[in-house]
N, C-alpha and C positions, 0 to 999 in steps of 0.2 A: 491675436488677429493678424490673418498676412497682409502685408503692405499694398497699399495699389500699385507700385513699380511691380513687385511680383508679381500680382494677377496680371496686370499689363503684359508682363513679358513674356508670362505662360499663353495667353491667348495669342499674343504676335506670332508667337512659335507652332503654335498647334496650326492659325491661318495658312502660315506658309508651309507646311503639311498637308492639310486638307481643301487648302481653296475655298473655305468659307469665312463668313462673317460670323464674330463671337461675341457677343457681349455679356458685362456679369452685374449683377442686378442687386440689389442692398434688398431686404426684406421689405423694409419701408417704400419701397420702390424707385430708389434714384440709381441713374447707372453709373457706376466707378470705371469701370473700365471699359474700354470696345475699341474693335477693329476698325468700328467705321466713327471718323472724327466725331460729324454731327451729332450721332448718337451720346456721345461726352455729357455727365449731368444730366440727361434728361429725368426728366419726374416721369415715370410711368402708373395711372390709377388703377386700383383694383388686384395690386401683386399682394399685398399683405392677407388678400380673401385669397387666394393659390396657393400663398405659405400657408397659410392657414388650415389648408382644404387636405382630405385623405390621400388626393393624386399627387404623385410622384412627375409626372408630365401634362402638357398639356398642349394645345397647336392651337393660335388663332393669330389670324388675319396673315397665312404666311409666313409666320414665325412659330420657331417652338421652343417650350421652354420647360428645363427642366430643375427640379430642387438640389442643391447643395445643402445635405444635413451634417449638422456639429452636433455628436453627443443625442441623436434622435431629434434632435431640434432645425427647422428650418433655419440655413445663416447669410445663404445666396441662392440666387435665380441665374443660372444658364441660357440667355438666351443666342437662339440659332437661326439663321434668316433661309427660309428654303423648307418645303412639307417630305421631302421625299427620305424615301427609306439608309440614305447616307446622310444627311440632316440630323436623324434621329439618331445615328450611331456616333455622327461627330459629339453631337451632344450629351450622349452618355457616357463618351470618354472625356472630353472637355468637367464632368461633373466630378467624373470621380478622380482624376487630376487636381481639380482644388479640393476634393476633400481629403486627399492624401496631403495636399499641404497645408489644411488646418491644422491637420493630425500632427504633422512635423513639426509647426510653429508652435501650437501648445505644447510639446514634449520640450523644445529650445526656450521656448517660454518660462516651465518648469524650471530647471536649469540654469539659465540664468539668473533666474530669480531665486533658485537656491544660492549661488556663487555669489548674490549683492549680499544678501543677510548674512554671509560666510565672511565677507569683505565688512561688513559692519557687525561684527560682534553679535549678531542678533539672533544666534544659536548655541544652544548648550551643547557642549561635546559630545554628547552621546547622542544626541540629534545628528551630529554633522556627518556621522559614519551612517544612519542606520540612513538619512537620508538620500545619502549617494551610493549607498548598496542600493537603493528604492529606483535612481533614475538614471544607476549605471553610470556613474563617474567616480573613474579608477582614484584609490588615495593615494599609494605610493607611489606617485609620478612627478617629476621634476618638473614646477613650474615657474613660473617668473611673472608680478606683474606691473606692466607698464601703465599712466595714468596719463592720459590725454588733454589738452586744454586749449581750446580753441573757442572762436565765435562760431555758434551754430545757428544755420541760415535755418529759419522756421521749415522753408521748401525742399532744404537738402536734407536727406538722413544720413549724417556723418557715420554714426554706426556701422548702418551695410557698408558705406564705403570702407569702412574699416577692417568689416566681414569682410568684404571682396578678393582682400590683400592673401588672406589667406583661405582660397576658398575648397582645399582640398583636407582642411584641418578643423575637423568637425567636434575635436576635443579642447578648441580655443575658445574662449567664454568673452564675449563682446556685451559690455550692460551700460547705461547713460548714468552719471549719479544726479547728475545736474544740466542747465540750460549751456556750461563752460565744457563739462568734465564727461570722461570717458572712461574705463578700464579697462583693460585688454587681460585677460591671466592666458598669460601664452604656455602652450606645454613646450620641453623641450627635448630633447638626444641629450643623449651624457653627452655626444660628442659640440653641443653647442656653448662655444668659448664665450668669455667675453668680449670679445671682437665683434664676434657672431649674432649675440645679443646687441647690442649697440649699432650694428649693421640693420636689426631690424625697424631699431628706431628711428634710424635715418630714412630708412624705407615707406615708415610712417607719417613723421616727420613732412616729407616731400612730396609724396602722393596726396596729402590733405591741404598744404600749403598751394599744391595745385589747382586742387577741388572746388578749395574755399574761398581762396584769394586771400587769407587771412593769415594772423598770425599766430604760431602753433608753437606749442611747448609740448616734448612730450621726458615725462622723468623716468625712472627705471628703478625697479625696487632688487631685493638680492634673491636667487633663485631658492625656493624650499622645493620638499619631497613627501610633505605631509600636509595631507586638506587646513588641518586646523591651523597653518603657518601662513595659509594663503592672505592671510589680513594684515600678518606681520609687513608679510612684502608688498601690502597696499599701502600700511601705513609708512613704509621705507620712502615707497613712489612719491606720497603725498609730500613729506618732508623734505626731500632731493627735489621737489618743484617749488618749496619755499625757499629753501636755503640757494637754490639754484639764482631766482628772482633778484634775492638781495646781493649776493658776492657776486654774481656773473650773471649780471641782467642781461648780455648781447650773447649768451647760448641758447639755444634753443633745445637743445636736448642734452639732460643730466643723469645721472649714473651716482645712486646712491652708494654706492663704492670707491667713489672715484669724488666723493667732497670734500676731504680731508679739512684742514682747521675749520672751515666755514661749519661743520657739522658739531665739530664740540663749541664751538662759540654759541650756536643754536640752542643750544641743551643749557646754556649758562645762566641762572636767574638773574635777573635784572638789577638788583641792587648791588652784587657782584662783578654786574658791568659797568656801572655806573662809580662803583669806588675804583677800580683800574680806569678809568677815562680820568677821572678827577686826578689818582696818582701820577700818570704817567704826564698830563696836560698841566696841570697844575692851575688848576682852574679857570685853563681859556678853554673856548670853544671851538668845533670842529670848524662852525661857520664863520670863524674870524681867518679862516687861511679861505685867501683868495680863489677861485679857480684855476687861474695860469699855477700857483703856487702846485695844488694837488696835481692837477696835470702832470706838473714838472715831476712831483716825485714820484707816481707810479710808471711813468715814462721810465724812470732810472730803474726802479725795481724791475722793471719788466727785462732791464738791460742787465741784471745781475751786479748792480751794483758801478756800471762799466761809466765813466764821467764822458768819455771822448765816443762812445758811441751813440749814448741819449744825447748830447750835443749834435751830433749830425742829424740823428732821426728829426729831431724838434728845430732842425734849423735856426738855432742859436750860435753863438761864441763860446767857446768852452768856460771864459772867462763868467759869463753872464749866468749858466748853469753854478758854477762853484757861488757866485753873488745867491742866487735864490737857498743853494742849501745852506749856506752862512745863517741868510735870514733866518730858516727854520731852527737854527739852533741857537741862534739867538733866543727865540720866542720861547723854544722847550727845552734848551739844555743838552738839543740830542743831535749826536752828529750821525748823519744819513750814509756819510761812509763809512763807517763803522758799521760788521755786521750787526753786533749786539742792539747799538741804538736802532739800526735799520728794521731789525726786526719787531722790537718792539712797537717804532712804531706803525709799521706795516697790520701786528695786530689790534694799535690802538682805530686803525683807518677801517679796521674792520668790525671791530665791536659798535663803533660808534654808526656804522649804515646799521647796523642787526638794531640798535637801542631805536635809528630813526626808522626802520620799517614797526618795530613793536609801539611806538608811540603812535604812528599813523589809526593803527587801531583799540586805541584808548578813546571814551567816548565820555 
């Protein structure tokens, strides 16, 4: 079905071409779109006997109105304000303008609807070729895809806005999974780096955080060249937005390429996390070290280890910093300046968020 922004902005445009009034008419008889305000929702009676009726047009009371068919079926009403013989023509171009973009949104419709069941598993191989010879979408083509997540405002269509971005790229597959979630399977140029890639994110990213007012995640999966990989690199997306969450909750856009440890700590079964936490901690817990304590130590790590420049960052004494990492090794036996301990326990600080986001969803 096309949108009412579309109809809307095909009739604004034909208006200021032709100088007339255009309204488009639901079968049932309420009007969705029109030039003239008030017209807005009206209920009109007796259109369902018109769609219904053998005439293709009709003129009363000053207006004329003509049928919009889908597939030989009545799906809209044209109406045109004015009896005269440019009235009658505006209106048979006004008709067959939307039904050229039925025609287009059912084929996009297709299509996308092929691309979700492609992105869910939900075709057998030999389906997925014969059906994209069927609706003309090339296989061997380089593509890449991104998954989107934001608040969608019931009144905005995040989508088109989505569609908007690239509106001269008619082989980019725009589909909603959910009330959150978006896909984008973007084609691309051999010559599209990852730079390039990650540039269009940001593109996304910013344009929807504009839109929406809201807060936007968007992940990025790793580019394939074959339809049937195209779910791989959804399912990359999906995962580069969870592992993104838990290790780098203040990104907003992740790069399934670019998660290194966080990505195999992801994949690690649980009870394998939980005997590394218990080896390395020696059976304290994450939540018995303070805030300031954690503070203090990713502060350092984020400094490479540097004691006299996390001391300035954190506006302490240097003296006071060397006091907190004592503490810690007191408690664990591990000393923070040392790479080996540091690293450890950098990875114990990160198994143990992955164990509390996977407990969060134990029921």
């Amino acid at each position: 079905m096309v949108s009412i922004q579309i109809l809307q902005g095909t009739i604004d445009g034909l208006k200021n071409i032709t100088r007339r009034d255009i309204s488009v008419i639901e079968r049932e008889g309420k009007i969705v779109a029109s030039t003239e305000d008030d017209m807005l929702n009206t209920q009109l009676d007796g259109m369902e006997n018109f769609v219904n009726s053998q005439a293709e047009s009709q003129l009363i009371q000053g207006y004329q109105y003509f049928k919009v068919f889908d597939n030989g079926i009545g799906e809209y009403v044209i109406m045109i304000k004015g009896e005269d013989e440019e009235a009658y023509r505006v209106g048979k171009i006004t008709a067959f303008q939307i039904q050229g973009l039925i025609v287009a949104y059912k084929e996009r419709y297709d299509k996308d609807n092929f691309i979700k069941n492609l992105l869910l598993d939900n075709l057998l191989l030999v389906d997925i070729y014969s059906r994209a010879k069927k609706l003309h979408v090339e296989n061997n083509v380089r593509r890449i895809a991104y998954l989107i997540e934001t608040e969608i405002d019931k009144d905005m269509s995040v989508v088109e806005i989505v569609r908007s971005l690239f509106p001269t790229k008619m082989k980019d597959f725009v589909t909603a999974v959910d009330e959150r979630s978006i896909i984008l399977v973007k084609e691309l140029s051999d010559r599209d780096t990852t730079e390039e890639i990650e540039r269009m994110a940001h593109t996304i990213h910013d344009t929807l955080s504009g839109e929406t007012l809201n807060k936007v995640y968007v992940s990025i999966g790793t580019a394939v060249t074959d339809l049937k990989n195209v779910s791989a690199s959804y399912k990359e997306a999906r995962m580069a937005l969870e592992v993104g969450k838990i290790f780098e909750p203040d990104k907003n856009i992740v790069n399934y390429e670019r998660l290194g440890i966080g990505r195999l700590i992801y994949q690690l079964p649980s009870p394998l996390c939980r005997m590394f936490i218990g080896e390395v901690l020696g059976g304290l817990a994450l939540d018995q070290f303070d805030d300031e304590t954690l503070a203090t130590v990713n502060k350092f790590f984020e400094n490479n280890l540097n004691v006299s420049e996390t001391s300035r960052q954190l506006y302490i004494h240097r003296n006071t910093l060397v006091y907190r990492l004592d503490k810690i090794q007191k408690m664990t036996g591990m000393d923070l300046r040392k790479f080996d301990d540091a690293i450890t326990f950098k990875i114990t600080l990160m198994v143990s968020k992955y164990m509390g986001f996977k407990d969060r969803f134990i029921y």
